[in-house]
C-alpha positions in Angstrom: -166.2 178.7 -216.9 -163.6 178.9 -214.0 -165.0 176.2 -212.5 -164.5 173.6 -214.9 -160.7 175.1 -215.8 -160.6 174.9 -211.7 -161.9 171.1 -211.9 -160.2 170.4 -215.4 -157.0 171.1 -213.6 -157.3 169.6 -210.1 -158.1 166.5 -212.5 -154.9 166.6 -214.4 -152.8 167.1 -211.2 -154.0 163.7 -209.6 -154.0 161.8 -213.0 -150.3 163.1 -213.0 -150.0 162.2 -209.4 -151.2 159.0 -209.6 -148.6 158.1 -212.9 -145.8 158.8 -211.1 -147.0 157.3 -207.7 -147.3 153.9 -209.9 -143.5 153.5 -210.9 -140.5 152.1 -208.9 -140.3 152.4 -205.0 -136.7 152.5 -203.8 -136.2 150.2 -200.6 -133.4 149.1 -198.7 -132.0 145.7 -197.5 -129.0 144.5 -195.7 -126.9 141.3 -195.0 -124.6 138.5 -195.8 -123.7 137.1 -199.8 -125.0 134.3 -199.8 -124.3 133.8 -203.5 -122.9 135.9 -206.2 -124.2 135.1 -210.0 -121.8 136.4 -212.3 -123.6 135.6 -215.4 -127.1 136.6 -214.1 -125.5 140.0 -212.6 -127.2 138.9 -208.8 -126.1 138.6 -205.5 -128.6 136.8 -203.3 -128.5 137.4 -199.5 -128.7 135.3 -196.1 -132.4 136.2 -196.2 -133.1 134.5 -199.4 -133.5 138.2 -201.3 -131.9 138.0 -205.0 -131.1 141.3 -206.4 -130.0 142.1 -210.0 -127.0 144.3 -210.7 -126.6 146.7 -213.0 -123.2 146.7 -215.4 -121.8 149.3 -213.3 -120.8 147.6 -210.2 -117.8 144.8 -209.8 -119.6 142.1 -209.5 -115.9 140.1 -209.0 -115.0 142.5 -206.0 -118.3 140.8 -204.0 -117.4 137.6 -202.8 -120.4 135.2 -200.1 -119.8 136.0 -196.5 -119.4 140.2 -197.7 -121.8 141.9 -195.2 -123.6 144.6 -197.5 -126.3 147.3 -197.5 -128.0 148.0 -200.7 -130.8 150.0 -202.1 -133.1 149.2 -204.8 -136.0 149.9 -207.1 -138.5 147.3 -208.0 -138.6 147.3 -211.8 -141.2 145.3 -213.6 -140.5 142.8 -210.9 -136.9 142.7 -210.3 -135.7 144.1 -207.4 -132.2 146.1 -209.0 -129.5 147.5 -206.7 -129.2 151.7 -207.0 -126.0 151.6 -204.4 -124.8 148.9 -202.4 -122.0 149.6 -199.3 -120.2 146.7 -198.2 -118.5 146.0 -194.5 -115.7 143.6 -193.9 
């Protein structure tokens, strides 16, 4: 009987495991504005990466030709900025 609680378990950890391991990666990316998209809440770089802001940041206060470095989480396909540092 300890066995198959032994196996039961080790079961249930990697089925959890392998839920979590599924959701949103956070990555990082950096360079110029290219454009801002106040009605679409993006910003799309110099490298051709669009991101999608959240309501949180001033999306007025980023202007093309900012230098920035952001972090994001792919969510159901949208890359969306978690922080985002600009340089002058």
């Amino acid at each position: 009987m300890r066995i198959v609680s032994g196996v039961l378990s080790a079961l249930a950890i990697v089925a959890s495991v392998g839920l979590f391991s599924s959701g949103a990666l956070a990555a990082d990316d950096e360079g110029k504005i290219a454009k801002v998209d106040p009605n679409g809440l993006t910003i799309t770089l110099d490298n051709g990466n669009t991101y999608k802001l959240s309501g949180e940041f001033d999306i007025e206060a980023l202007q093309p030709g900012t230098e920035v470095v952001l972090a994001y989480d792919t969510i159901e396909g949208e890359k969306t900025v978690t922080d985002l540092v600009t340089y002058e």
